[in-house]
N, CA and C atoms of all chains as a GROMACS GRO file, in nm:
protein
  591
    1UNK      N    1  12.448  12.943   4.130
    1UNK     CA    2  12.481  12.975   4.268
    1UNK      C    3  12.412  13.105   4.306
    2UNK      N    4  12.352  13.068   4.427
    2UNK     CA    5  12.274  13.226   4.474
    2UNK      C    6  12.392  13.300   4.537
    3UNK      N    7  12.391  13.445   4.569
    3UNK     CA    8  12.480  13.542   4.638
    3UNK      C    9  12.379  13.651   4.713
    4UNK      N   10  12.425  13.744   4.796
    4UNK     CA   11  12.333  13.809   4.818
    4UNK      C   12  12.459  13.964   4.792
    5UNK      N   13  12.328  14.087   4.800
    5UNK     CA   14  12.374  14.221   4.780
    5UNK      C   15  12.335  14.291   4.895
    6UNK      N   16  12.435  14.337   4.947
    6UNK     CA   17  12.384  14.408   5.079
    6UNK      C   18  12.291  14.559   5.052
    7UNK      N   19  12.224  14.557   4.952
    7UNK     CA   20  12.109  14.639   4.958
    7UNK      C   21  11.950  14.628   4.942
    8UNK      N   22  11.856  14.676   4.938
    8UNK     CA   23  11.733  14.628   4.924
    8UNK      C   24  11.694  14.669   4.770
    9UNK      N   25  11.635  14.552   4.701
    9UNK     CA   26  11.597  14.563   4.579
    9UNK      C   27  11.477  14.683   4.549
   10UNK      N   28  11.452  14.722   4.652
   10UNK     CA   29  11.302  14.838   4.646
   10UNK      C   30  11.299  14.920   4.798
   11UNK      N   31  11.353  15.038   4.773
   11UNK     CA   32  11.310  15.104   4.908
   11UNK      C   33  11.205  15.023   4.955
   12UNK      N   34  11.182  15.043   5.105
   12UNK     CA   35  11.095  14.983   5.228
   12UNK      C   36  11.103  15.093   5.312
   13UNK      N   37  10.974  15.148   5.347
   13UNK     CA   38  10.963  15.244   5.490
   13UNK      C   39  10.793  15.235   5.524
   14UNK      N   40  10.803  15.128   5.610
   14UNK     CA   41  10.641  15.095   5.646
   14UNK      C   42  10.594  15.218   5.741
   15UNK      N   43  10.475  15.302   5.704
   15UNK     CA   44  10.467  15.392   5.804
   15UNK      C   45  10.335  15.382   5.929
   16UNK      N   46  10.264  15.229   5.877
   16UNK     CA   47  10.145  15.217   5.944
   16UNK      C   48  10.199  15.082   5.967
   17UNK      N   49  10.266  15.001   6.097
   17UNK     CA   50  10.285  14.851   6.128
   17UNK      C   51  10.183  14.762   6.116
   18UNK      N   52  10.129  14.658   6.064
   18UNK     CA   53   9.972  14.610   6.105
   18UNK      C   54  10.066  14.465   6.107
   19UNK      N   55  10.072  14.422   6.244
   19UNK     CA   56  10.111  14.279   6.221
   19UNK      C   57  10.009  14.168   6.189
   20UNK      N   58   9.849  14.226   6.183
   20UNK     CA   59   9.772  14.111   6.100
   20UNK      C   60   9.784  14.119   5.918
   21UNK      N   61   9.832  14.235   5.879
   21UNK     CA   62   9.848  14.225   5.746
   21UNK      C   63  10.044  14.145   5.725
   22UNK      N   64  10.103  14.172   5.853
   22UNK     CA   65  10.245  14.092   5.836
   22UNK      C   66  10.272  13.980   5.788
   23UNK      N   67  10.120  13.920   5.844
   23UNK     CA   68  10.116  13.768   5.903
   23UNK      C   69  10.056  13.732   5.740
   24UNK      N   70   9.982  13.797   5.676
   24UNK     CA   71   9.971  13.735   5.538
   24UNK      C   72  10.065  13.793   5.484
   25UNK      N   73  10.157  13.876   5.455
   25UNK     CA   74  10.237  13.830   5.367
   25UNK      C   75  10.367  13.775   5.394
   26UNK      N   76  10.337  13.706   5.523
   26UNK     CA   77  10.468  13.595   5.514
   26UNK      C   78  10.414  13.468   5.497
   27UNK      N   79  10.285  13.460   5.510
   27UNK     CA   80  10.210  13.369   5.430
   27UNK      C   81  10.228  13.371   5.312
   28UNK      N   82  10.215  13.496   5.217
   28UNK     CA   83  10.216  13.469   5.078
   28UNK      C   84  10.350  13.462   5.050
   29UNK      N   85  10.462  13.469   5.157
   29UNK     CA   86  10.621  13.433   5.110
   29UNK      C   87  10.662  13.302   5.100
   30UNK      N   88  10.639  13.197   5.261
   30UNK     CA   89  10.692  13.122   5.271
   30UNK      C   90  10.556  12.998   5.311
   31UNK      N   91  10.425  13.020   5.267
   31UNK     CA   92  10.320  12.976   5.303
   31UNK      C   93  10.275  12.821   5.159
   32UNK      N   94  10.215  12.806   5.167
   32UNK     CA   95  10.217  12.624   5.075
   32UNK      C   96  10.185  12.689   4.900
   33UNK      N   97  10.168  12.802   4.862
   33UNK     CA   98  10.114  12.864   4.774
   33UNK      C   99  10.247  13.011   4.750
   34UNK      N  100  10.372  13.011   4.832
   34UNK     CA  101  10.394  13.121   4.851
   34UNK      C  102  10.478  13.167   4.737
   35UNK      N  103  10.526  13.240   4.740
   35UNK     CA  104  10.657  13.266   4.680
   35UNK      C  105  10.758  13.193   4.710
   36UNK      N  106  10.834  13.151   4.796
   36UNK     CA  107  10.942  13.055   4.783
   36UNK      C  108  10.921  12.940   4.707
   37UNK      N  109  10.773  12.871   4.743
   37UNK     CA  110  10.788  12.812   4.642
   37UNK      C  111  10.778  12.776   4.476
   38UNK      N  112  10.721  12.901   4.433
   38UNK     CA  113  10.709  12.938   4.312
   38UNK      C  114  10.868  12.984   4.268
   39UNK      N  115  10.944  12.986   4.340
   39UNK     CA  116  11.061  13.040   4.286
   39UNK      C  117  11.157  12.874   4.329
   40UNK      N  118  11.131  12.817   4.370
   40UNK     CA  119  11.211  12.680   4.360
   40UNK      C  120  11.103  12.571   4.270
   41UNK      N  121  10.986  12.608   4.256
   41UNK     CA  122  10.978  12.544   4.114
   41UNK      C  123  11.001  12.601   3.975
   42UNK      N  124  11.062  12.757   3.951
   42UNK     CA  125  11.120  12.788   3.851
   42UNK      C  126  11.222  12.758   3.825
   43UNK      N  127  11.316  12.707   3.916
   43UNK     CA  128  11.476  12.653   3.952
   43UNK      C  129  11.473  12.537   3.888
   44UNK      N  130  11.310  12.413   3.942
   44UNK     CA  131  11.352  12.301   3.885
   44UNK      C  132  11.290  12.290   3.743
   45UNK      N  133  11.204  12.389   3.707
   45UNK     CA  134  11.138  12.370   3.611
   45UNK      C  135  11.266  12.417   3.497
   46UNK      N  136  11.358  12.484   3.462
   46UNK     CA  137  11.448  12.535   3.400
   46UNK      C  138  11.551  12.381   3.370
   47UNK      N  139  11.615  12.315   3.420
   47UNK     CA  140  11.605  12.155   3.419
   47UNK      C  141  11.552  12.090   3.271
   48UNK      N  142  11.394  12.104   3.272
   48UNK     CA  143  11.386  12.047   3.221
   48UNK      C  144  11.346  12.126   3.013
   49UNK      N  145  11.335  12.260   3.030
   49UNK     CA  146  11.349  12.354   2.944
   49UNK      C  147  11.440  12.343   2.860
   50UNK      N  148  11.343  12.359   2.728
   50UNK     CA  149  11.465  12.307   2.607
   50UNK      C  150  11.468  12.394   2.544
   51UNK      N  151  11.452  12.542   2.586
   51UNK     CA  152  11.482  12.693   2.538
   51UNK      C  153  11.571  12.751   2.582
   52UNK      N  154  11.715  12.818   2.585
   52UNK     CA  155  11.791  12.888   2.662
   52UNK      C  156  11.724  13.024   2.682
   53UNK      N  157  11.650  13.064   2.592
   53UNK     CA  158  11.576  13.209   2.680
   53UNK      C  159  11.499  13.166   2.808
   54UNK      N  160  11.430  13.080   2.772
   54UNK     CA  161  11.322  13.049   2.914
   54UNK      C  162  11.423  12.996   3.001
   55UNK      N  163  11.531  12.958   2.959
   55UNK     CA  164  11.590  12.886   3.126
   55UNK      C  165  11.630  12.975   3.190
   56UNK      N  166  11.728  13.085   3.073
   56UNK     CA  167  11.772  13.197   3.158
   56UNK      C  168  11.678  13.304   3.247
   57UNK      N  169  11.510  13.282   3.164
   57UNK     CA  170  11.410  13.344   3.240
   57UNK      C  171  11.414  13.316   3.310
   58UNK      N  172  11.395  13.143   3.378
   58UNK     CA  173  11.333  13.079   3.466
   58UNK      C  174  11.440  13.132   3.603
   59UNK      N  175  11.602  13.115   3.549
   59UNK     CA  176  11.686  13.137   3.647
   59UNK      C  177  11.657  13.287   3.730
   60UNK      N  178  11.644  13.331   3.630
   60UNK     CA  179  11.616  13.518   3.684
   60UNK      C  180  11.554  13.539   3.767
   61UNK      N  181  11.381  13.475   3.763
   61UNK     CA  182  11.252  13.507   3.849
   61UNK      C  183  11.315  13.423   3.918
   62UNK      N  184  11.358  13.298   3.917
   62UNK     CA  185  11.367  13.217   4.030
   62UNK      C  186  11.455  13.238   4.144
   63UNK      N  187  11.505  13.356   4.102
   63UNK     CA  188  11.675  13.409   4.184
   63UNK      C  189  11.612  13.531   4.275
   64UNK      N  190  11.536  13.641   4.165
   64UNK     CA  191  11.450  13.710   4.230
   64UNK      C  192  11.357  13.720   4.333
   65UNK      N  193  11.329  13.599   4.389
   65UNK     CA  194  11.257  13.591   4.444
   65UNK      C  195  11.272  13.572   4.607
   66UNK      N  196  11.416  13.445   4.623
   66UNK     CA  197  11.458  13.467   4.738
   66UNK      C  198  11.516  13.559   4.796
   67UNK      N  199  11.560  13.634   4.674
   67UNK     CA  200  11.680  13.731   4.711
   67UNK      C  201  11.601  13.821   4.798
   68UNK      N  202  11.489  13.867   4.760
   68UNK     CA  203  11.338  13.910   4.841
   68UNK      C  204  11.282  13.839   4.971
   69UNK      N  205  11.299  13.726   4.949
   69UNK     CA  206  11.235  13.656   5.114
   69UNK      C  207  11.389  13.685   5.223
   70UNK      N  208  11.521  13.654   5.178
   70UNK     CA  209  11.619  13.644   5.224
   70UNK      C  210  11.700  13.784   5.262
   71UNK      N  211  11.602  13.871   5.207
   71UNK     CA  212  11.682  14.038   5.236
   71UNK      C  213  11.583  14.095   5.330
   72UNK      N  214  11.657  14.199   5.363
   72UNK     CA  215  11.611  14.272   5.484
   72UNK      C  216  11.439  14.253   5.530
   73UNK      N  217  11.398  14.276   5.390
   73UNK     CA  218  11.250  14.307   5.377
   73UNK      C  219  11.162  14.187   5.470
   74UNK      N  220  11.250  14.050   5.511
   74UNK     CA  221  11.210  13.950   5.578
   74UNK      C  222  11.175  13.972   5.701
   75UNK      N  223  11.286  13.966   5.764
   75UNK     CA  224  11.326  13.974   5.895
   75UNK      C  225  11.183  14.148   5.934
   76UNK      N  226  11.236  14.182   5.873
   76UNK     CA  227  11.142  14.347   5.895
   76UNK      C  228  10.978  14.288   5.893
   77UNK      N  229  10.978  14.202   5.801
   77UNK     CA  230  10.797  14.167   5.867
   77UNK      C  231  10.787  14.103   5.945
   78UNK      N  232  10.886  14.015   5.974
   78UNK     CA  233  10.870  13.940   6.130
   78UNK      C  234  10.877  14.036   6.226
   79UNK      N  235  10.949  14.099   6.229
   79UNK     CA  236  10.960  14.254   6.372
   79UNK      C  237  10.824  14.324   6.353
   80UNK      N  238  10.750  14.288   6.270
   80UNK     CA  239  10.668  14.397   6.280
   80UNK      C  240  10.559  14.313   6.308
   81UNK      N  241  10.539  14.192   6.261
   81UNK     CA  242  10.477  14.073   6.292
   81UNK      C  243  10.470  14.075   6.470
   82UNK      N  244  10.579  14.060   6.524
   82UNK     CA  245  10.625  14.007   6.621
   82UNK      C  246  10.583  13.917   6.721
   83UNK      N  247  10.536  13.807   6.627
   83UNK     CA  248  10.503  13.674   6.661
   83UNK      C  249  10.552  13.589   6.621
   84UNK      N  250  10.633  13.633   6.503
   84UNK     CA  251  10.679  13.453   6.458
   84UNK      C  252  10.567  13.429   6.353
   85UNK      N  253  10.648  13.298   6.294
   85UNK     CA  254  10.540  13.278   6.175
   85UNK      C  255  10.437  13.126   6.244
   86UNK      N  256  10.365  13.161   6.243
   86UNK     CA  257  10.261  13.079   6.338
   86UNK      C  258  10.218  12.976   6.212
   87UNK      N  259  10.192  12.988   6.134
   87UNK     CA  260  10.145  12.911   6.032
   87UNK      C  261  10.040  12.902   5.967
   88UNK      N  262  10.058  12.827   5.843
   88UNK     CA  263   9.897  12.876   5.762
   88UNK      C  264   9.773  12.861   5.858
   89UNK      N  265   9.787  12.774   5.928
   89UNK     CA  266   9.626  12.724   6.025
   89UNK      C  267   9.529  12.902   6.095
   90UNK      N  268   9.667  12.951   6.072
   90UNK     CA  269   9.596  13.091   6.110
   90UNK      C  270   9.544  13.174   6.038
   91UNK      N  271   9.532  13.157   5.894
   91UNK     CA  272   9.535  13.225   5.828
   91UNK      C  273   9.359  13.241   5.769
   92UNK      N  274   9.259  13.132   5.805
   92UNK     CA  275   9.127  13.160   5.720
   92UNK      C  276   9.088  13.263   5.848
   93UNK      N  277   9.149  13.281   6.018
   93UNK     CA  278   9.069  13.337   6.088
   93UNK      C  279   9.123  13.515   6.075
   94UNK      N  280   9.224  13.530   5.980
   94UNK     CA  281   9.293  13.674   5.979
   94UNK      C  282   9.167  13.771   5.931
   95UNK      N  283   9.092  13.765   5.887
   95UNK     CA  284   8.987  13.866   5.866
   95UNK      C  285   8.922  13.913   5.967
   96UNK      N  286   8.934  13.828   6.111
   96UNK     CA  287   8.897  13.865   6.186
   96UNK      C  288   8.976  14.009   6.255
   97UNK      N  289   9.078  13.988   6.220
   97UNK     CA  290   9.195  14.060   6.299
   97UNK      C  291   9.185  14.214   6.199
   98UNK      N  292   9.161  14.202   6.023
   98UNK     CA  293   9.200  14.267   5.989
   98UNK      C  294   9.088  14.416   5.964
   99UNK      N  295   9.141  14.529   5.924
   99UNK     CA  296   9.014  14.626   5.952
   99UNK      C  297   8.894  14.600   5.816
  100UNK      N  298   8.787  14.664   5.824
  100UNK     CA  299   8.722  14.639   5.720
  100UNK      C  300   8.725  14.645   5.587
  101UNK      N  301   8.823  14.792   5.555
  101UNK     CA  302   8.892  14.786   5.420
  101UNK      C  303   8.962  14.697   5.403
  102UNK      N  304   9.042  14.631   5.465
  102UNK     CA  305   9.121  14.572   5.428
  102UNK      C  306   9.042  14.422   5.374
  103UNK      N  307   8.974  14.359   5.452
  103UNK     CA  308   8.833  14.271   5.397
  103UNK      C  309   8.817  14.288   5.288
  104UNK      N  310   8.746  14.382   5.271
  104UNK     CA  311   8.674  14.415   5.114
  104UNK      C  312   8.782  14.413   5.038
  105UNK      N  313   8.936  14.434   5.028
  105UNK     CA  314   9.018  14.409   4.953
  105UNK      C  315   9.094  14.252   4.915
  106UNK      N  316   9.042  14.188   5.008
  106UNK     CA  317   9.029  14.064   4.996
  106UNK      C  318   8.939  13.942   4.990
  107UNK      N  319   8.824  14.041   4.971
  107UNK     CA  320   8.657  14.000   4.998
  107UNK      C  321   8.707  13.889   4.810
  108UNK      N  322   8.667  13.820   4.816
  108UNK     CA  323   8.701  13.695   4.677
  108UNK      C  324   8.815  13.634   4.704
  109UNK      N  325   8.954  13.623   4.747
  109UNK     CA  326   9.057  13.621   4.724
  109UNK      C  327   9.054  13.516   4.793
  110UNK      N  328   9.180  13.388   4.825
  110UNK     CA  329   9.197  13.272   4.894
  110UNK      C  330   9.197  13.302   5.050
  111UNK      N  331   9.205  13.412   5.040
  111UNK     CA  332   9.234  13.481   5.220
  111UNK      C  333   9.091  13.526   5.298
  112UNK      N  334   9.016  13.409   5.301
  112UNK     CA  335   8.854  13.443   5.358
  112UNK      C  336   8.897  13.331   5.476
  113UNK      N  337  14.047  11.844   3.134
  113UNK     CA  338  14.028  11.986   3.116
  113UNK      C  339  14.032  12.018   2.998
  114UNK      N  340  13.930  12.080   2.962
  114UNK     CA  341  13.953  12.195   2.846
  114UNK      C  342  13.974  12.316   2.905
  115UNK      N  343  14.031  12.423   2.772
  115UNK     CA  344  14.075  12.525   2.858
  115UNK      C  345  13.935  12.606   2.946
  116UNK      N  346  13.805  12.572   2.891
  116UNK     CA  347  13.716  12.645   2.957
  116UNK      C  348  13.651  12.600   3.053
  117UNK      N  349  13.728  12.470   3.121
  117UNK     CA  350  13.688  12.392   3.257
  117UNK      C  351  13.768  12.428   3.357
  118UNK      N  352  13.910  12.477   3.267
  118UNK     CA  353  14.036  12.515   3.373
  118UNK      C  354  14.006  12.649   3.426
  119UNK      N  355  13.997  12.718   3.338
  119UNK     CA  356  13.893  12.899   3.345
  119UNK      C  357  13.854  12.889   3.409
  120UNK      N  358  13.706  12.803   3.415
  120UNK     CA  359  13.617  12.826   3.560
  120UNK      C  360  13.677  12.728   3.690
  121UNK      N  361  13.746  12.627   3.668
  121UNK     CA  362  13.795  12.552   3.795
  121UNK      C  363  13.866  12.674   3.888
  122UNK      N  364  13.974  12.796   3.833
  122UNK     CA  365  14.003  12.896   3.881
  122UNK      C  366  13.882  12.979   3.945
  123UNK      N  367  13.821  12.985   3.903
  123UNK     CA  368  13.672  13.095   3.956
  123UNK      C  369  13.636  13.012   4.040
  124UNK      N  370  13.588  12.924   4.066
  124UNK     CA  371  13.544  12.813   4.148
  124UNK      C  372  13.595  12.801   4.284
  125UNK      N  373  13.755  12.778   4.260
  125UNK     CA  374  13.840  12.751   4.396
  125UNK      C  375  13.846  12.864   4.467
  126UNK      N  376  13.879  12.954   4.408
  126UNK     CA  377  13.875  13.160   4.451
  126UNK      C  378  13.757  13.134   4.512
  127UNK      N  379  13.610  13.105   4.446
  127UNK     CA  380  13.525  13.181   4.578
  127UNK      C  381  13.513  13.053   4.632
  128UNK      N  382  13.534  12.944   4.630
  128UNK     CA  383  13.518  12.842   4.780
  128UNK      C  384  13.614  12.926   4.888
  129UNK      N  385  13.748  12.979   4.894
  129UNK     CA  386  13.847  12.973   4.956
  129UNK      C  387  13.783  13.115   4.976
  130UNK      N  388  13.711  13.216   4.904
  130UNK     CA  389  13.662  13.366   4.953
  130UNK      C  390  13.547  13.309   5.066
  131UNK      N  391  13.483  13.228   5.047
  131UNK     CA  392  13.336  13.213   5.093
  131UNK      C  393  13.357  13.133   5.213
  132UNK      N  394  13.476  13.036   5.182
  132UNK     CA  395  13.484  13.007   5.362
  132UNK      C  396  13.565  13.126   5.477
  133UNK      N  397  13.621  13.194   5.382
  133UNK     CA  398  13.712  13.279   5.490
  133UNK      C  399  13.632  13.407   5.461
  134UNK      N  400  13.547  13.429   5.465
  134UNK     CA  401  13.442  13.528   5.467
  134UNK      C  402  13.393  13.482   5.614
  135UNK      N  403  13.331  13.362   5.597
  135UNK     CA  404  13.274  13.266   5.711
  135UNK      C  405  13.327  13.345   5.843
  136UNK      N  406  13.462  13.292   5.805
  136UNK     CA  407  13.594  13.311   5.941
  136UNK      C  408  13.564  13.447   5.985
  137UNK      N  409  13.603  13.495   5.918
  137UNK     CA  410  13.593  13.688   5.892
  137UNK      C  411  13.465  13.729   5.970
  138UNK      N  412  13.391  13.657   5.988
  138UNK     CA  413  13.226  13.728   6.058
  138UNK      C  414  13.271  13.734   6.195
  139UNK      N  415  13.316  13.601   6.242
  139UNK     CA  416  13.327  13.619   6.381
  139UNK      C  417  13.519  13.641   6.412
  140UNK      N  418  13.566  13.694   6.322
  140UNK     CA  419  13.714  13.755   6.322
  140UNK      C  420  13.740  13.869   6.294
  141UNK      N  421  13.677  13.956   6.278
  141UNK     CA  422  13.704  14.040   6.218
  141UNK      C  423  13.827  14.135   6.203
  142UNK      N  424  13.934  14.121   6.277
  142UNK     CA  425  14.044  14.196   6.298
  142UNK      C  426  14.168  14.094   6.272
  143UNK      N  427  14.159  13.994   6.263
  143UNK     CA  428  14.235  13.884   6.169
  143UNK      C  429  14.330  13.951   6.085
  144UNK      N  430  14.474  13.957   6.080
  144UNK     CA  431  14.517  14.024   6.009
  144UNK      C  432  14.559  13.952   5.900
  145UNK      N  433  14.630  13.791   5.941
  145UNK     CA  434  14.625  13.729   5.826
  145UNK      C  435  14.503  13.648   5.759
  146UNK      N  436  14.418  13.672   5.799
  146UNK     CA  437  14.284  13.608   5.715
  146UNK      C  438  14.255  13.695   5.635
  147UNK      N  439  14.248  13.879   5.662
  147UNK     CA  440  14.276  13.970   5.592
  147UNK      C  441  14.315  13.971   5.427
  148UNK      N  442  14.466  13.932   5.504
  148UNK     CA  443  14.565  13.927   5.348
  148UNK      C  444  14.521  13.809   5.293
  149UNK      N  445  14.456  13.712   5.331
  149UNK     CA  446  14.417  13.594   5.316
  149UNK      C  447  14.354  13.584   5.189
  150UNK      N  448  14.224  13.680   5.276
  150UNK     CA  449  14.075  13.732   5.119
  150UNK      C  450  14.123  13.828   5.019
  151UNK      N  451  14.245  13.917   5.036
  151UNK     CA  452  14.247  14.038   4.966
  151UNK      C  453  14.315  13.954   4.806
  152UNK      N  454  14.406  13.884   4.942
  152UNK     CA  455  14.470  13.787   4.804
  152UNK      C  456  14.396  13.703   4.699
  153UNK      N  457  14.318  13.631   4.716
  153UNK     CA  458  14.242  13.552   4.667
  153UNK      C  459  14.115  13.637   4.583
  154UNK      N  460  14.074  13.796   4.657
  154UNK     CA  461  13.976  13.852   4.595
  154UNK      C  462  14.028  13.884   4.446
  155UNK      N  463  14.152  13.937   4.466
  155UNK     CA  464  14.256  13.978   4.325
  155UNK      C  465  14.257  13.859   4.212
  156UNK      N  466  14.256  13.713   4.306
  156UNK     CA  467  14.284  13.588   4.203
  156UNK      C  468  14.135  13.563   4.140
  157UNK      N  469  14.007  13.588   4.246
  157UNK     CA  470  13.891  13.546   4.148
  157UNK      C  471  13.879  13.695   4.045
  158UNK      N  472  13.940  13.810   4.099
  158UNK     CA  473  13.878  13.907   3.952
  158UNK      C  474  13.984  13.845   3.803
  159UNK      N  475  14.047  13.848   3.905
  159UNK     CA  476  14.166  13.786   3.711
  159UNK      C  477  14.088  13.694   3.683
  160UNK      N  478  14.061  13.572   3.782
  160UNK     CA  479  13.995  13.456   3.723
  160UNK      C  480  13.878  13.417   3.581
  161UNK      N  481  13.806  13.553   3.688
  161UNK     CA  482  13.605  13.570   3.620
  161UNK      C  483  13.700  13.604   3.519
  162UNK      N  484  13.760  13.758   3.475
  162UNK     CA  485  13.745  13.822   3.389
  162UNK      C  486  13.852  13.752   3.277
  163UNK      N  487  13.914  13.646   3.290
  163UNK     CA  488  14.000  13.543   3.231
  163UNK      C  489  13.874  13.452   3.102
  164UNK      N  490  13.756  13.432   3.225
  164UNK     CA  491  13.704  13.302   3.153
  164UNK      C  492  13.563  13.413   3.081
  165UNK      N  493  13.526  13.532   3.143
  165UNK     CA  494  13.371  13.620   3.072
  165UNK      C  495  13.459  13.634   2.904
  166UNK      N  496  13.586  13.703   2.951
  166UNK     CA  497  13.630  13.705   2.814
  166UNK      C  498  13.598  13.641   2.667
  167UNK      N  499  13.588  13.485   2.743
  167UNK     CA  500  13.647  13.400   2.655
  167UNK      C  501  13.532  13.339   2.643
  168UNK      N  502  13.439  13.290   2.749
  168UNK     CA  503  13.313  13.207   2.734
  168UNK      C  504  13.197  13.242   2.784
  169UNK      N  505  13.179  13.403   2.769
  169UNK     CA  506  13.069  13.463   2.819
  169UNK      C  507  13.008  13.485   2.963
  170UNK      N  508  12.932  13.554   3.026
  170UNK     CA  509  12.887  13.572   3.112
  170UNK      C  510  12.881  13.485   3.263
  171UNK      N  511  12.900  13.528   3.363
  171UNK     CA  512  12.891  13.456   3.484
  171UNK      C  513  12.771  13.479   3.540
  172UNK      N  514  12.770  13.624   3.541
  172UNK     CA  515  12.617  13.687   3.568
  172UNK      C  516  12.563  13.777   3.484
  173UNK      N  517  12.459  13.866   3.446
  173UNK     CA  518  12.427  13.913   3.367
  173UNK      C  519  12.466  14.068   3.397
  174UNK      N  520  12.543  14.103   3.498
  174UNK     CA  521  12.672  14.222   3.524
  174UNK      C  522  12.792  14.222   3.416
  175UNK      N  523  12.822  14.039   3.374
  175UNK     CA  524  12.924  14.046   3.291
  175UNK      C  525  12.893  14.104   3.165
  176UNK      N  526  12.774  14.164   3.096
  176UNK     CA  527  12.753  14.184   2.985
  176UNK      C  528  12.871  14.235   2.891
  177UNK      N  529  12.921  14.236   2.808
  177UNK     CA  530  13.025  14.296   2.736
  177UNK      C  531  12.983  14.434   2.669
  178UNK      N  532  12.922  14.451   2.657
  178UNK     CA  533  12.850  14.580   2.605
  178UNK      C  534  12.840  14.593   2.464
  179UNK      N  535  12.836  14.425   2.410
  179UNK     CA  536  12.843  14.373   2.276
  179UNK      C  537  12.663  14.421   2.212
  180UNK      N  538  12.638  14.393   2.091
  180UNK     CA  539  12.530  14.395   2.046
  180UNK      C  540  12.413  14.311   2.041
  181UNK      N  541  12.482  14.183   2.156
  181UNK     CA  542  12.399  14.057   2.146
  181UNK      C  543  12.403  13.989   2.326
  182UNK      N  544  12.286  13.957   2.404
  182UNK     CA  545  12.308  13.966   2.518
  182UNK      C  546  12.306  13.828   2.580
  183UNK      N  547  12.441  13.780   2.592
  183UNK     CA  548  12.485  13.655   2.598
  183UNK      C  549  12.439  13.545   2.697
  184UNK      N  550  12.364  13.624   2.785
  184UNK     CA  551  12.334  13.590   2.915
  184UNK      C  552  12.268  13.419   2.919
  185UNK      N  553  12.158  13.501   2.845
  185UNK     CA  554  12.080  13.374   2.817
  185UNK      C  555  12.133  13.227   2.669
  186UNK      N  556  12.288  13.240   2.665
  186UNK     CA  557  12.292  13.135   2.568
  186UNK      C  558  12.352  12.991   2.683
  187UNK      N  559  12.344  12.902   2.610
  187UNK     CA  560  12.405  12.765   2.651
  187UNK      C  561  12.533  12.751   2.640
  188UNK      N  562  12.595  12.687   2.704
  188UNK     CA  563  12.542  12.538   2.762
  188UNK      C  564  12.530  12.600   2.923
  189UNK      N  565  12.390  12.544   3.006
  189UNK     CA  566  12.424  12.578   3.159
  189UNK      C  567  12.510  12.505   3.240
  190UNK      N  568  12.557  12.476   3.354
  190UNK     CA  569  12.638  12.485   3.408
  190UNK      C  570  12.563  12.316   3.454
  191UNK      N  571  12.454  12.280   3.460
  191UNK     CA  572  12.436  12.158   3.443
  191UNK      C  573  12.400  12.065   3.343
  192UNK      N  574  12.432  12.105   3.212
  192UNK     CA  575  12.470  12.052   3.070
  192UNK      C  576  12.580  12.010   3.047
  193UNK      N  577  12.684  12.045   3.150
  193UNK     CA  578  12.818  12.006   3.107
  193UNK      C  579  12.830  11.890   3.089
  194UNK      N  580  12.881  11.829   2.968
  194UNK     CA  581  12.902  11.667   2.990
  194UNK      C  582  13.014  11.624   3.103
  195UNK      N  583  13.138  11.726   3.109
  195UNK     CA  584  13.191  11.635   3.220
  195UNK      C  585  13.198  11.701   3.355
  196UNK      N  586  13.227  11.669   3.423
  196UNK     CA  587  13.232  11.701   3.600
  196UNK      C  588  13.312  11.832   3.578
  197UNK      N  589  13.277  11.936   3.639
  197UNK     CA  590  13.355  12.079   3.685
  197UNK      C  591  13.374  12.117   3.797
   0.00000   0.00000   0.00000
């Protein structure tokens, strides 16, 4: 059973907003590759685990993870976003949006 | 029932009956008997948990006992049980 804690697992104090960098990482949260779903296939993958360390691993990361999409830290990239999550289709043209460092930090990466 | 189905059937009913009147509680908040409602029931799931961590280890990995061996990760999970809980 999931629960939640009314605190944030990691201070958060964004001091530069960039809602084109928002927009990928709610891509990399809730996007076809994201984290949610890497954390509901650790849920089902534990199922079929015939180790009690790895299941209890699997449960851990897999718990960890929403508890992260589902806490504050969410909602706060959508406000800063403040578009809404538009969807992956937007996502090969974000380099356009984003500054040049930020490119070159993603210059190889799935985000071209 | 065994006794460690009855253990957790107690933990179980406590937070269904915390978790719907939590529900209530969002848009009640000054409820006086929904109040005594949760306070009551919060008292029945701590006896409850700390009835069954005692006896059959961990609920969450908060329950640790502060034993030499960290129970968290042993079996059976909660969908291994052979019978219905």
């Amino acid at each position: 059973m999931w629960s939640y804690d009314k605190k944030l697992q990691y201070p958060i104090d964004i001091k530069n907003p960039n809602p084109a960098m928002a927009k990928i990482i709610m891509t990399q949260l809730g996007g076809p590759d994201g984290e949610s779903g890497a954390a509901m296939r650790y849920l089902h993958q534990r199922y079929a685990c015939p180790y009690d360390r790895v299941t209890g691993t699997l449960t851990d990361i897999g718990t960890d993870v929403p508890k992260l999409h589902k806490g504050p830290e969410f909602p706060f990239i959508m406000r800063v976003c403040g578009l809404g999550f538009l969807g992956d289709t937007d996502v090969p043209k974000l380099h356009l949006l984003l500054p040049a460092r930020a490119n070159r930090h993603f210059a190889g990466s799935r985000f071209r | 029932m065994n006794e460690r189905e009855v253990l957790l059937k107690r933990v179980q009913v406590c937070d269904f009956a915390l978790n719907d009147t939590a529900l209530y509680l969002n848009t009640h908040p000054d409820d006086q008997n929904a109040l005594a409602f949760y306070k009551k029931y919060s008292a029945m799931r701590a006896d409850a948990a700390k009835a069954f961590v005692d006896k059959y280890g961990p609920l969450t990995h908060m329950d640790h006992d502060g034993g030499d061996t960290w129970k968290w990760v042993d079996g059976p999970w909660p969908w291994q049980q052979q019978e219905e809980v």
